[in-house]
VODOVEX-868539 format. One record per residue (C-alpha): x, y, z; residue in three letters. Coordinates in nm, 4 decimals. Layout:
! residues N
((X; Y; Z); Ala)
...
END
This chain:
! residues 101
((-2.1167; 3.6730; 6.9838); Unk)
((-1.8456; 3.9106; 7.0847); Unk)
((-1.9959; 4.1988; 6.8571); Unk)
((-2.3394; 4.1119; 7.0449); Unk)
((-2.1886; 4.2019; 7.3652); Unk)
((-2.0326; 4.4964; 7.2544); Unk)
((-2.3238; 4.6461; 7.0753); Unk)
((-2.5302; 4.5741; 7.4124); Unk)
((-2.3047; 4.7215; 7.6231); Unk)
((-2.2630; 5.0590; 7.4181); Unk)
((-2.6906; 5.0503; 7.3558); Unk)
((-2.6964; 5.0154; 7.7140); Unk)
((-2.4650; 5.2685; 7.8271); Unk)
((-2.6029; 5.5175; 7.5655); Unk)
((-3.0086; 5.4390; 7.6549); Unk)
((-2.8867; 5.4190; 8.0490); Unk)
((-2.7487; 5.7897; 8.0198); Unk)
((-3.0419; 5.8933; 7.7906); Unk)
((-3.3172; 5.7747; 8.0642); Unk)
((-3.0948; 5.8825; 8.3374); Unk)
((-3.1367; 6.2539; 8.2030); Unk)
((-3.4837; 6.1858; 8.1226); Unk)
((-3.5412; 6.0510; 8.4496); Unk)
((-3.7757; 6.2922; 8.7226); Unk)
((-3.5546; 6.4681; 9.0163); Unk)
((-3.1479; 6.4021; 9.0438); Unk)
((-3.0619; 6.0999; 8.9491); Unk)
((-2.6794; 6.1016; 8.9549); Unk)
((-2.6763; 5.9004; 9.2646); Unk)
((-2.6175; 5.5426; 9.0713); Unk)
((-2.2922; 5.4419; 8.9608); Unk)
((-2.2636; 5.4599; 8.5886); Unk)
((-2.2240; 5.0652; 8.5704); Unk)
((-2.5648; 5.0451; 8.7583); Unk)
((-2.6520; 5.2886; 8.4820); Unk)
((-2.5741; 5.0520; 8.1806); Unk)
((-2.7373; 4.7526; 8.3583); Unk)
((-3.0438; 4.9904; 8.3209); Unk)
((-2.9563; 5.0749; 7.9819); Unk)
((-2.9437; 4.7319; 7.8684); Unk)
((-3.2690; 4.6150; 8.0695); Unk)
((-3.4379; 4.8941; 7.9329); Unk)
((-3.3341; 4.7607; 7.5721); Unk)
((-3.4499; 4.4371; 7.6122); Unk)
((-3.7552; 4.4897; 7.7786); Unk)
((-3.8572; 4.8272; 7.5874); Unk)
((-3.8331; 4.6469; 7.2677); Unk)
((-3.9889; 4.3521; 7.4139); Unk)
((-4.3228; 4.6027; 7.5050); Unk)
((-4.3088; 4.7777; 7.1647); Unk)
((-4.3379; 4.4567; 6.9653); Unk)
((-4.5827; 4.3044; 7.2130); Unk)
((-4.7776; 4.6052; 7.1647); Unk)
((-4.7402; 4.7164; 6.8233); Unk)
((-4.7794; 4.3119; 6.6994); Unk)
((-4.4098; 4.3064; 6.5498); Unk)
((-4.3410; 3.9615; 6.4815); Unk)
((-3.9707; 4.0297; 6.4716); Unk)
((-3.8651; 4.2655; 6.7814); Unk)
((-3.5855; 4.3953; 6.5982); Unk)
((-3.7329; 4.4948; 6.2342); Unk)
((-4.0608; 4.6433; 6.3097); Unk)
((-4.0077; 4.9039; 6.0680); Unk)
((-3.7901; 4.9212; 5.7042); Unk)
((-3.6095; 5.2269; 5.8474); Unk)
((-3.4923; 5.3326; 6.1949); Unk)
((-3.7449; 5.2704; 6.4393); Unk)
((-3.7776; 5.5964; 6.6559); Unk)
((-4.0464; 5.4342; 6.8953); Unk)
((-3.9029; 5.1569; 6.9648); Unk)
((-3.6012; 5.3940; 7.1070); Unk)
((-3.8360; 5.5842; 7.2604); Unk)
((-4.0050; 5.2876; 7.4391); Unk)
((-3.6402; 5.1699; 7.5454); Unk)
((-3.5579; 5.5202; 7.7035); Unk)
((-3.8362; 5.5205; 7.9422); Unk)
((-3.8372; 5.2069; 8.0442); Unk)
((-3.4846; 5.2549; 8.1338); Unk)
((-3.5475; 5.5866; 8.3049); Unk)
((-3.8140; 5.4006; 8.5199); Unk)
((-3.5403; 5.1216; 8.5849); Unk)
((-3.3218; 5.3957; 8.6533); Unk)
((-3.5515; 5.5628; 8.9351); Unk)
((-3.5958; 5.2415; 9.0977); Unk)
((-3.2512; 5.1683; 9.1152); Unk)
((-3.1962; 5.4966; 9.2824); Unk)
((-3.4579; 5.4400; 9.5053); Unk)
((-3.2571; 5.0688; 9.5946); Unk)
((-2.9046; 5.1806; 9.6250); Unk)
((-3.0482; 5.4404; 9.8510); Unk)
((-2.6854; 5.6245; 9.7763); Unk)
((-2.7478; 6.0345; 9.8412); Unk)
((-2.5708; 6.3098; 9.7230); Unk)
((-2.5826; 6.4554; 10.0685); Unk)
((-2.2598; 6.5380; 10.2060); Unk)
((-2.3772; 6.5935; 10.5795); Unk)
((-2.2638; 6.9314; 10.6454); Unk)
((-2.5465; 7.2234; 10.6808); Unk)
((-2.4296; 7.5782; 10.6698); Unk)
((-2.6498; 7.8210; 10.8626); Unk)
((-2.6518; 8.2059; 10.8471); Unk)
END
């Protein structure tokens, strides 16, 4: 149970930081635990889509190796998760001050 947790929350924070660099236009703006709550979204529902899809019948073991696509289907589903929680949080890297010449 514990080791669960822990594996989700390092998946997360590594497929979080992977879609947030992956992610269209700066997308710094979210904190990083907004990030892994991303990360780990994108895990479960990215794998979710890839066995849906692909007709796994177990969502973890589509493959006998490592399965690449399923990763792949993670990160951008957690890069889309990642530009609507920007969008949300509506935080900007703006700091207010304009210098003119």
């Amino acid at each position: 149970m514990i080791g669960t947790i822990i594996a989700s929350l390092v998946g997360g924070l590594i497929i979080g930081l992977l879609g947030k660099f992956i992610a269209p236009g700066d997308r710094d703006n979210i904190p990083l635990w907004l990030t892994i709550v991303c990360g780990i979204a994108g895990m479960f529902i990215g794998s979710y889509l890839y066995a849906a899809l692909y007709d796994c019948s177990d969502m973890n073991n589509c493959t006998n190796g490592v399965d690449w696509w399923r990763h792949v289907w993670q990160i951008v589903v957690a890069a889309i998760l990642v530009v609507i929680a920007s969008g949300l949080t509506g935080r900007s890297t703006h700091t207010g001050h304009s210098r003119r010449a």
